[in-house]
Each structure stands twice: as structure tokens, then as C-alpha cells.
C-alpha positions in Angstrom: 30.0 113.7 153.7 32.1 113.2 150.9 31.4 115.4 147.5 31.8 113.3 144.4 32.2 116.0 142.5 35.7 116.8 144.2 36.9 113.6 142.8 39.0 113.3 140.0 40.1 116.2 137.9 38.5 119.2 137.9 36.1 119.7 134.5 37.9 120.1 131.1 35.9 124.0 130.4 37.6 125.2 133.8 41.1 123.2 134.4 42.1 125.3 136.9 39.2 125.9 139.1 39.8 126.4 143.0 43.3 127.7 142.0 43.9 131.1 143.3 44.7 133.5 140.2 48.8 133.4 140.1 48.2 129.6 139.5 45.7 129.8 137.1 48.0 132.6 135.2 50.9 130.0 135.8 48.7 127.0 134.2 46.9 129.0 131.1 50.7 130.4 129.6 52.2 126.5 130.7 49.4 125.1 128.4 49.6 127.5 125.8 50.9 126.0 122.2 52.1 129.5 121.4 52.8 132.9 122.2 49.6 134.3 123.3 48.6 137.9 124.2 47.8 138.8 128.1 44.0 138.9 127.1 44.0 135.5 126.2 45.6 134.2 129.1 43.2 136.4 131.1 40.6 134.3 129.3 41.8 131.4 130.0 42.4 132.0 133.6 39.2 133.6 134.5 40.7 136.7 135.6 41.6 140.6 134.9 44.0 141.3 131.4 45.8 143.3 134.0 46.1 140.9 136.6 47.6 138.5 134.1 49.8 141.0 132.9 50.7 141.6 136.8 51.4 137.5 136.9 53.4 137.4 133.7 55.5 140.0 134.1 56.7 138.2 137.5 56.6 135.0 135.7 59.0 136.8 132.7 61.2 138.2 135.8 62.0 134.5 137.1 62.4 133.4 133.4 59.1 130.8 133.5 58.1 132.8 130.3 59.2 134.8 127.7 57.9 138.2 126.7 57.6 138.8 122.9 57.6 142.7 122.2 54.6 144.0 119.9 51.1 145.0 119.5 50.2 142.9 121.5 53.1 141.5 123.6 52.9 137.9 124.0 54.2 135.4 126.2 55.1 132.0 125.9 56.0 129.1 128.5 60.2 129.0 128.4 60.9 125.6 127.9 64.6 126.0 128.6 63.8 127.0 132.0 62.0 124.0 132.9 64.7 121.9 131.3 67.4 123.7 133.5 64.9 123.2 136.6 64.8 119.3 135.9 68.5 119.4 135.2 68.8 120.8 138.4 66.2 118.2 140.4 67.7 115.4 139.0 71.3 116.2 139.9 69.9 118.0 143.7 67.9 113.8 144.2 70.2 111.7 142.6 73.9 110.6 142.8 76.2 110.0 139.8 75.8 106.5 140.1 72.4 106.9 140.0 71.9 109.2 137.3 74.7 106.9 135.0 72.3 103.5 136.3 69.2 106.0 134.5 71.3 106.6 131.6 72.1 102.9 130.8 68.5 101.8 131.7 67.4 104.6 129.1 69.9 103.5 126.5 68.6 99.6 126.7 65.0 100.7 126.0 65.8 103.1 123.2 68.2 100.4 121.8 65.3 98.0 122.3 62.7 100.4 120.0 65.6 100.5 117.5 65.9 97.0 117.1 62.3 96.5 117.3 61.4 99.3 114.6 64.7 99.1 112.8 64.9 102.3 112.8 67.6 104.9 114.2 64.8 107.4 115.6 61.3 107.4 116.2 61.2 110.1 113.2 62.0 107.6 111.1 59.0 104.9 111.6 56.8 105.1 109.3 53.5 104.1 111.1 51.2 103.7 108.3 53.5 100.5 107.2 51.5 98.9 110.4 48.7 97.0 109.8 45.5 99.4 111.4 45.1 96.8 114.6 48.6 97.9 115.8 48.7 101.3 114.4 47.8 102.9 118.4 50.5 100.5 120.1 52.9 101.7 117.4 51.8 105.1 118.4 52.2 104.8 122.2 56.0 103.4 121.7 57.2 106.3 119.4 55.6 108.1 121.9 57.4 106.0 124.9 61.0 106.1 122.7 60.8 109.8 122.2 60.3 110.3 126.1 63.4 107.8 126.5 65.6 109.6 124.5 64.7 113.3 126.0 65.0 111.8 129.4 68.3 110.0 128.8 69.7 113.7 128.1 68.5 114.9 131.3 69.9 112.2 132.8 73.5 112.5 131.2 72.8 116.3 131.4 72.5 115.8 135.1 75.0 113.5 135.4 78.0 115.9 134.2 76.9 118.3 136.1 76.9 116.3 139.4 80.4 114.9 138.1 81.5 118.1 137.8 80.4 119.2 140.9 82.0 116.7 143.3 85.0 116.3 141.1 88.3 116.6 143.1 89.5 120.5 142.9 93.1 120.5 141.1 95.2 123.4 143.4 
């Protein structure tokens, strides 16, 4: 018989239940807003200070995280690293052709928010010039334009690199 508890995500006090504790290490330093001491993590995660020190030091090692010397030493999430791994995804599924199609389609909806917004970025949109019934749709498409123009330099990111790769050698 089916449990509906097992449906949908797991309860917002313990996101990472039924993970074993490496994951829930892995999840508690990905959600983290800022560098945060091994006990905290530990909290988060539901386990030992010194397992989570165990898991972070391995994570550090790969370069997932970043150890910050001190009293205590922190760790943070390394965003660079999960940039470079998306780099890398992108250019491992897709061909050039592909990547350049993402790149124009990215391009048209960011020129589409600047024309819309007449504005250059979504920085520069000031939402409170919205009348308060569109205010949350203005939200969602500084929200949706910012994602554009972070994916469209993945894409091109990608795209170089995959260009680069299968370029012809000169020797």
C-alpha cells in the first residue's frame, strides 16, 4: 500500500531526511548563504561535528567547498566549481551548433526583457514604478532575465570551449 507521506518533498524542518550522512553534509554547506562552522552544518545535517568535518574535508579535497582558516574554520559551497561542472556538462551534451542555437535563443529573450523594461539590465528596473497588481509578474521576469543572461554565459562559455576543442590542430 502506498504511504502518502512519501509523496512530495520531504518536510521543510528535515530537507534531507532518508539521505545517508555524506549527502546530507553535501546538502546543509550547498544551502548555506555563508561560510558556516562544521558544528553548524552538523546541525543541519543531523549528524556528528566530526563526521561533518570528515565530509567537508573530502568535499574541500574535490574543490565542492572552500575551507576558511580560523576559530572556527568555515566552509562555504564553491560556486566556481559548480560553474566549471555546468561548463563542462553543457559542452560533454551538446554540440557547437547546439550550444550557439542556446545562445541566440538566450539573446532574443534577454533582448525581449530589454525592450519590454527599457532597460539594459534587470538591475536597472525599478519595480516599485509598477503599479502593486503587477509588481509579482515584474518580479518573476527580473527573475527569469537574470537566469537568461547567466545561462547565456554558460552557453557561450561552453561553446568556446567545444570550439576549441574540435578545432582543426595547426602542425
Amino acid at each position: 500500500m502506498d504511504d502518502p507521506r512519501r509523496d512530495g518533498p520531504p518536510p521543510f524542518e528535515r530537507p534531507f531526511e532518508g539521505e545517508d550522512t555524506k549527502q546530507r553534509v553535501y546538502g546543509a554547506v550547498l544551502h548555506a548563504r555563508e561560510p558556516m562552522a562544521a558544528a553548524e552544518i552538523a546541525d543541519r545535517a543531523d549528524c556528528s561535528a566530526e563526521s561533518a568535518r570528515t565530509h567537508l574535508s573530502f568535499y574541500a579535497d574535490l574543490g565542492i567547498v572552500v575551507r576558511h582558516e580560523g576559530r572556527p574554520v568555515r566552509y562555504e559551497r564553491n560556486d566556481d566549481y559548480f560553474e566549471w561542472r555546468r561548463v563542462n556538462t553543457l559542452a560533454r551534451e551538446r554540440t557547437v551548433d547546439e550550444l550557439q542555437s542556446g545562445v541566440s535563443e538566450l539573446t532574443g529573450r534577454i533582448e525581449a526583457f530589454r525592450d519590454e523594461y527599457g532597460a539594459d539590465s534587470p538591475a536597472d528596473v525599478d519595480v516599485l514604478e509598477f503599479d502593486a497588481g503587477r509588481i509579482d509578474d515584474v518580479y518573476a521576469d527580473l527573475g527569469e532575465w537574470t537566469t537568461a543572461l547567466e545561462e547565456r554565459r554558460l552557453h557561450e562559455r561552453a561553446r568556446r570551449k567545444v570550439a576549441g576543442s574540435t578545432a582543426p590542430s595547426h602542425g
